[in-house]
C-alpha positions in Angstrom: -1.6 -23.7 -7.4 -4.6 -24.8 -9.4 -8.4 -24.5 -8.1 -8.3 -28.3 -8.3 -5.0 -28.3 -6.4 -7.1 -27.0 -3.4 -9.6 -29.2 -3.4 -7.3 -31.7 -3.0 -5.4 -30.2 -0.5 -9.0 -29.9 1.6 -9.4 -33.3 0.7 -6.7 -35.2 2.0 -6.4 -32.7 5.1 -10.4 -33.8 6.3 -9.5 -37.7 5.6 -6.3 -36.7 8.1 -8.6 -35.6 10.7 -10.4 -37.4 13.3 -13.6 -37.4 14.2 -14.5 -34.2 16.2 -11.8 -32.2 15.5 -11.9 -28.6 14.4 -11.0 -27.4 10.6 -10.5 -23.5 10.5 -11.2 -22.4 6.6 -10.1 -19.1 6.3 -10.6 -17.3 2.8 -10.9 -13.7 1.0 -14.6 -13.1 0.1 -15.8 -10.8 -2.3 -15.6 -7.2 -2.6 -12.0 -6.8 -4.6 -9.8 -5.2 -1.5 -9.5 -1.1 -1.7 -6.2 0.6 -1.3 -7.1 3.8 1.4 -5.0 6.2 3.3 -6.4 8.4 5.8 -9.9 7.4 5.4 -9.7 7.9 1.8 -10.3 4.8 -0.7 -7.2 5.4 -3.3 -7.7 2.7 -5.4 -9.3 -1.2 -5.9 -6.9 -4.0 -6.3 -7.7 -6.5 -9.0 -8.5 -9.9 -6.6 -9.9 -11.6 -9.2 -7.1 -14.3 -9.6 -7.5 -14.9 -5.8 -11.0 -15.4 -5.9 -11.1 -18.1 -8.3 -9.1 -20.5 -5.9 -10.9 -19.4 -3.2 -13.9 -19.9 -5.0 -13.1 -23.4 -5.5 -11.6 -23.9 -2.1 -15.8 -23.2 -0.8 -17.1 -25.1 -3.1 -14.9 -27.8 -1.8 -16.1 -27.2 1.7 -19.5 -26.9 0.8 -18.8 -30.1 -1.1 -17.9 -32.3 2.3 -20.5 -30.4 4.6 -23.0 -31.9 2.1 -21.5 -35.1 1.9 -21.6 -34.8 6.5 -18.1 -35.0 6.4 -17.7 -31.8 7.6 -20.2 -29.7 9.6 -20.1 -25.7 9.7 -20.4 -24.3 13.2 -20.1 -20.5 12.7 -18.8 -18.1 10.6 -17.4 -15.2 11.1 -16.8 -12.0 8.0 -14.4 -9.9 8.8 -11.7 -7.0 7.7 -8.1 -7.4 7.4 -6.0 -4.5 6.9 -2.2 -4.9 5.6 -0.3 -1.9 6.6 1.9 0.1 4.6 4.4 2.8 5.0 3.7 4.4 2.0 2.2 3.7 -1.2 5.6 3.2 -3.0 5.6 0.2 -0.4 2.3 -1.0 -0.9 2.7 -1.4 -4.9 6.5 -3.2 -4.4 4.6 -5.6 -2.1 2.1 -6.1 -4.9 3.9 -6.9 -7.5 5.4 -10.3 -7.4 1.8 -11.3 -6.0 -1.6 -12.6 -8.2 -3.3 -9.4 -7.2 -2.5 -6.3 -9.1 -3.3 -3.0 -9.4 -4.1 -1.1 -12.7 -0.8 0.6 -13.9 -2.0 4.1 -14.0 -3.1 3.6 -10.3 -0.2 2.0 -9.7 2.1 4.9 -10.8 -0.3 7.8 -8.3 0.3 5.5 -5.3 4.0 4.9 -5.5 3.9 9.2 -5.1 1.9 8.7 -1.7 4.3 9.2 0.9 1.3 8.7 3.9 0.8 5.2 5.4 -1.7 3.2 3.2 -3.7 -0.2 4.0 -5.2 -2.6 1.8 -8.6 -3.6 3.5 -10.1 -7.1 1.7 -12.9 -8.8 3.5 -12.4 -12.4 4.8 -14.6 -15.1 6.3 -13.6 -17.4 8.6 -15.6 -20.8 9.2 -15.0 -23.6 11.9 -16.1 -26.7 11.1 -16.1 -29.9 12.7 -15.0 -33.1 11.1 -17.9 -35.6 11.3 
């Protein structure tokens, strides 16, 4: 999916809406999500090809708040942790996915035998369709 693909997405779900009714817009925000076991950060994962549709997916939003289709009502940043068995499990999930690792960090994970998490902010925003 393209950034533009989103924005249309967006688009045509807010012209589906009636008036009053809640949007939820959840995204991952800046800083690249960090591989840690134990307490420990092992590692950053590249979300770089993430962030550029989700950049374009708030500029979309910001896009209709301005134009008072939409209007925020709060916000809420947040951690998500995605739980892991080992690291050897962790990198397999990775890999069909946009978000990568780099390969030499790759290779020291997949010998972590310890549960690992990926922690990557989000924000969540509720809006109301205008």
């Amino acid at each position: 999916m393209q950034p533009e693909d989103v924005v249309d997405v967006l688009g045509n779900a807010v012209a589906g809406a009636r008036p009053g009714g809640t949007v939820l817009d959840l995204q991952v925000i800046r800083p690249h999500p960090v591989v840690e076991s134990d307490g420990e950060a092992l590692s950053v994962v590249d979300g770089e090809p993430l962030f550029r549709r989700a950049d374009a997916a708030v500029a979309a939003v910001d896009a209709l708040v301005a134009a008072g289709r939409l209007s925020e009502e709060a916000v809420d940043d947040h951690d998500v942790l995605s739980h892991y068995a080992s690291g050897a499990e962790l990198v397999d999930d990775l890999e069909p996915k946009e978000r990568s690792l780099a390969p030499d960090d790759a290779r020291r994970l997949r010998a972590v035998a310890r549960p690992c998490a990926i922690r990557e902010r989000c924000r969540l925003r509720r809006l109301r369709v205008c």
